[in-house]
C-alpha positions in Angstrom: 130.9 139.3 110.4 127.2 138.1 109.3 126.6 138.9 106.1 122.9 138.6 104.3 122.3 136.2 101.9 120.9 137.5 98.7 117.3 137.8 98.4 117.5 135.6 95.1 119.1 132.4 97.0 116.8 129.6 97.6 115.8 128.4 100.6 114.4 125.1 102.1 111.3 124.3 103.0 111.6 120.7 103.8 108.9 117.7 104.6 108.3 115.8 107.8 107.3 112.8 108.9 105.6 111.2 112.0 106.9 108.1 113.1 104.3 108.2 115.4 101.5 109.9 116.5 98.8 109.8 119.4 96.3 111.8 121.0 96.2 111.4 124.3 93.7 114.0 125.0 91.1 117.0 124.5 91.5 120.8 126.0 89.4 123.2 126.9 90.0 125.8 124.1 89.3 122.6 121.1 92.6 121.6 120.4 93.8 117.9 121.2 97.0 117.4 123.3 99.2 115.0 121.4 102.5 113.1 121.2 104.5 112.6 118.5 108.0 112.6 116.9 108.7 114.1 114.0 111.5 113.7 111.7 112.8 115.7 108.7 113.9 114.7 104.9 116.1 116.2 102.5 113.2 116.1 100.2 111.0 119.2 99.6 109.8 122.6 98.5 112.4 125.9 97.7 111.1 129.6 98.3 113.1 132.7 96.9 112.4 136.0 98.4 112.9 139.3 96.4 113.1 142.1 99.1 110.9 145.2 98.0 111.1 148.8 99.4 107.7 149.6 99.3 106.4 147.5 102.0 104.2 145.0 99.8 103.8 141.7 100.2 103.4 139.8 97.4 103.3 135.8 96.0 104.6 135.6 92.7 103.9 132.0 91.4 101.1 130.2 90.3 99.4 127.4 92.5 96.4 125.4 91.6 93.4 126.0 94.0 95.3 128.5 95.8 94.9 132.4 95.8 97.5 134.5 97.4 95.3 135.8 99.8 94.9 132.7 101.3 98.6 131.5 100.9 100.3 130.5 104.6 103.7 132.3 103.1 101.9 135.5 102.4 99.9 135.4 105.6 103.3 134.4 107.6 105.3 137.3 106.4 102.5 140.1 107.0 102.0 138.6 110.3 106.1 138.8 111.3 105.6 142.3 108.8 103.1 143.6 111.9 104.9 142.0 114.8 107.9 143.8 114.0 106.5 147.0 112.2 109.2 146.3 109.1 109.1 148.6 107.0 110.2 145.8 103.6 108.0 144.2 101.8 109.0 140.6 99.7 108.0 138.9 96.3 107.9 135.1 97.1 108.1 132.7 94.6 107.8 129.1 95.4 108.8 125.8 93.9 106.5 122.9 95.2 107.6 119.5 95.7 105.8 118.2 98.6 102.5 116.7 98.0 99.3 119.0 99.7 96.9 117.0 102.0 99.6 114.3 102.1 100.7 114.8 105.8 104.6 115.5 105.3 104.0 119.3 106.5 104.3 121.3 102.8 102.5 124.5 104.1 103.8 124.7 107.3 107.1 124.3 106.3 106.9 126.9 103.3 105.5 128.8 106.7 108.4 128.3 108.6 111.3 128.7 106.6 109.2 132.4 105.2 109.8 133.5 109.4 113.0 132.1 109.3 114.5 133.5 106.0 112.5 137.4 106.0 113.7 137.8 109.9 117.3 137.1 108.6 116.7 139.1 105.0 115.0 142.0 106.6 117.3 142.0 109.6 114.8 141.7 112.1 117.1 140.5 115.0 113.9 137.7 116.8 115.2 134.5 118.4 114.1 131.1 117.5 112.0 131.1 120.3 110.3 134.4 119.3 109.8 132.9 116.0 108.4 130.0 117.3 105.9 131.3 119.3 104.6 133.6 116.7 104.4 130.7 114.3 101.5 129.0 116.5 99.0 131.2 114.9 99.7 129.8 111.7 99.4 126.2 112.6 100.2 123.7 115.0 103.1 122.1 112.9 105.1 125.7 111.9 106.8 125.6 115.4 108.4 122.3 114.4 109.8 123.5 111.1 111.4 126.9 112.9 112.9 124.5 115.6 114.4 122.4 112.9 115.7 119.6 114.9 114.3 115.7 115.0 111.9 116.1 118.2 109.6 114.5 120.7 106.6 117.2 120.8 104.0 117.3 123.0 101.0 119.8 123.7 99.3 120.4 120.3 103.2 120.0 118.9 104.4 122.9 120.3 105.9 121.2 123.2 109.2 119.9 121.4 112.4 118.0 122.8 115.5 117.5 120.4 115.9 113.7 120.2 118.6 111.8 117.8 117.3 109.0 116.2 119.1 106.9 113.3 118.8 109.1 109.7 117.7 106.1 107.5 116.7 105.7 104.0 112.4 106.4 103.3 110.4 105.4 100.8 107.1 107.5 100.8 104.0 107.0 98.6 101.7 109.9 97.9 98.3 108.0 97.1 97.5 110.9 94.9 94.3 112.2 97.4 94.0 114.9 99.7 92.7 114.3 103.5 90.8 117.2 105.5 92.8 117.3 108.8 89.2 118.3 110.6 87.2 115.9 109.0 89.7 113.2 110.7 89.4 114.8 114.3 85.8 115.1 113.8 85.7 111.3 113.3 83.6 109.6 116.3 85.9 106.6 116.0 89.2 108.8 117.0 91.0 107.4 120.0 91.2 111.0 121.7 92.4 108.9 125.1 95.7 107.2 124.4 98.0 106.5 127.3 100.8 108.6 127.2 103.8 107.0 126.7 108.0 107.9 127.4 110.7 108.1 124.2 111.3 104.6 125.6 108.6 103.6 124.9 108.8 104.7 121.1 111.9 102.6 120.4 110.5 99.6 121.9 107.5 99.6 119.5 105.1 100.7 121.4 103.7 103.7 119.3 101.5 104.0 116.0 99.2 106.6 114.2 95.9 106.5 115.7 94.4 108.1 112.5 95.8 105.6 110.7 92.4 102.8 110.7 90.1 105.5 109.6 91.4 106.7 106.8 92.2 103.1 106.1 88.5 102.7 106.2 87.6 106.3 104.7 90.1 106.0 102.1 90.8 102.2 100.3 93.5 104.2 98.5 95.6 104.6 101.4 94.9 101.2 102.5 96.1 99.9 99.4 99.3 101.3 99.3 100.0 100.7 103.4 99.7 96.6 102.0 101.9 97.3 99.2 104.3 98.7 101.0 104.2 96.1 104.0 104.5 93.0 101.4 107.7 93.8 99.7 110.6 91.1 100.1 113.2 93.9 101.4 112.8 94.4 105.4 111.9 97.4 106.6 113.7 99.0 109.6 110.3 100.9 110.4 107.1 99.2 110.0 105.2 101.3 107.0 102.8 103.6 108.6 100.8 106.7 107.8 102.2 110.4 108.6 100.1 112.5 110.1 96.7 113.5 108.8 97.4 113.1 105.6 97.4 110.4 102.6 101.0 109.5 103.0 102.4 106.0 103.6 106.0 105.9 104.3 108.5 102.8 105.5 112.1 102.8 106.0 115.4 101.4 105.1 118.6 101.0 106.3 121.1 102.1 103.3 119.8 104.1 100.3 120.6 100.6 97.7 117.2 99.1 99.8 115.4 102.4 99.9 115.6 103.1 96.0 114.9 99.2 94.9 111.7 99.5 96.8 111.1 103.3 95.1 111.4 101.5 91.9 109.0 98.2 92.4 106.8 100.7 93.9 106.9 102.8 89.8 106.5 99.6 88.4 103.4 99.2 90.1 102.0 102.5 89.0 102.7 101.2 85.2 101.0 97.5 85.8 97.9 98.4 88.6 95.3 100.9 87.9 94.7 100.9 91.9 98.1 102.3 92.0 97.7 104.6 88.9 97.3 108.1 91.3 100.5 107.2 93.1 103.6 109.2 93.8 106.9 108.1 94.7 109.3 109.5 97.1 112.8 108.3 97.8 114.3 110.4 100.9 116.8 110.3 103.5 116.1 111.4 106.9 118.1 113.9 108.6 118.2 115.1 112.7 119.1 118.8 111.5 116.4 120.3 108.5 118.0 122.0 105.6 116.1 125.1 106.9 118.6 125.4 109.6 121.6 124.7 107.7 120.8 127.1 105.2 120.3 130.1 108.3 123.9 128.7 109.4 125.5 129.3 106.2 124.3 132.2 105.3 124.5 133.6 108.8 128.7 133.2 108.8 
């Protein structure tokens, strides 16, 4: 028999990566058709929702810069609130962790896992699919975060096959800047035409971030840390590349020993550069399932 998980547990809302990501094209409506294959890591932010019979919607915590009005929790639960004419309202509170503007996914994820926990707290009965599909008009990354499995996506991301790749050890820097997603698809100098390419492909090395030279070029920040992170005596398994749109630099490692020894020249460097004085240092392993999921599963039993 399901029961419901208290409305005072915690609940996921973990970071992605992009090992890779192209655009291989623009549509009609705007949005660029992309590849891309995203990863998760047990590294991230917790939500707690306190169920309320009035029907009000409310974000409880503090963030710098941003009012609840415009928070993506509180617009994702009044939008599931109208699809499904609920009747409950919810006090969110929320721990961040994930860096914002750093391209690992915080607001969309803190999206997705609001959908995924209030249809299971308010006993809303959608499917995943239902839940994906309504999480599209909150961004093109939520869909991602609801599917909760490592995926090749496709379309603006919403196109997503479950693929299993190897859950290594990541070491991610956080330059300590924000980047404007549109100001980076706005850039003249975007390759909007890359040649679509297979999951083959992918694990013969032929994939990399095409935003990755311009905010090299935008940013020196981000172009210092992608150097650091290249020159260090311990092999990576991936080459270090940017995620996403955002500021991040990540590269992996085969066993967690390799992962945090590079985590820890990396803080060393933020004590003896000033160019490296804005950094922050994540130390991460991947994983194929996100915590989101296993979190539904348990408390779904």
């Amino acid at each position: 028999m399901n029961q419901r998980a208290n409305s005072t547990d915690f609940w996921p809302a973990p970071a992605k990566l992009n090992l890779f990501l192209h655009i291989t094209g623009r549509r009609a409506d705007g949005y660029h058709n992309l590849q891309t294959l995203f990863q998760f890591l047990n590294f991230g932010d917790e939500l707690q929702f306190g169920l309320r019979q009035d029907g009000a919607i409310n974000r409880i915590t503090d963030l710098d810069n941003v009012t609840p009005q415009q928070d993506i929790t509180v617009r994702a639960a009044s939008l599931l609130k109208r699809h499904t004419e609920c009747a409950l309202g919810v006090d969110i509170s929320i721990k961040k962790s994930i860096p914002m503007g750093g391209g690992l996914g915080g607001g969309s994820s803190d999206a997705a896992t609001t959908l995924v926990a209030l249809n299971h707290l308010w006993n809303l009965g959608m499917t995943q699919a239902e839940l994906i599909n309504l999480g599209k008009a909150l961004g093109a990354d939520v869909p991602i975060f609801v599917y909760g499995q490592t995926a090749w996506a496709e379309g603006i991301g919403e196109i997503l096959q479950s693929v299993e790749v190897p859950e290594l050890w990541y070491v991610v820097i956080y330059p300590g800047i924000k980047i404007s997603t549109a100001e980076l698809f706005a850039d003249p100098e975007l390759t909007r035409d890359a040649q679509p390419i297979r999951i083959r492909d992918y694990f013969e090395g032929g994939a990399s971030n095409v935003f990755e030279n311009i905010v090299r070029r935008r940013y020196p920040v981000v172009d210092f840390a992608l150097k650091w992170l290249s020159g260090q005596e311990i092999e990576s398994t991936h080459p270090a590349m940017m995620t996403g749109t955002g500021s991040c630099v990540f590269a992996a490692y085969q066993d967690e020993i390799c992962a945090r020894r590079i985590a820890e020249m990396a803080e060393q460097q933020i004590a003896k550069d000033q160019a490296a004085a804005g950094w922050r240092v994540i130390c991460a392993k991947a994983c194929n399932e996100s915590p989101l999921i296993q979190k539904l599963r348990s408390v779904s039993r």
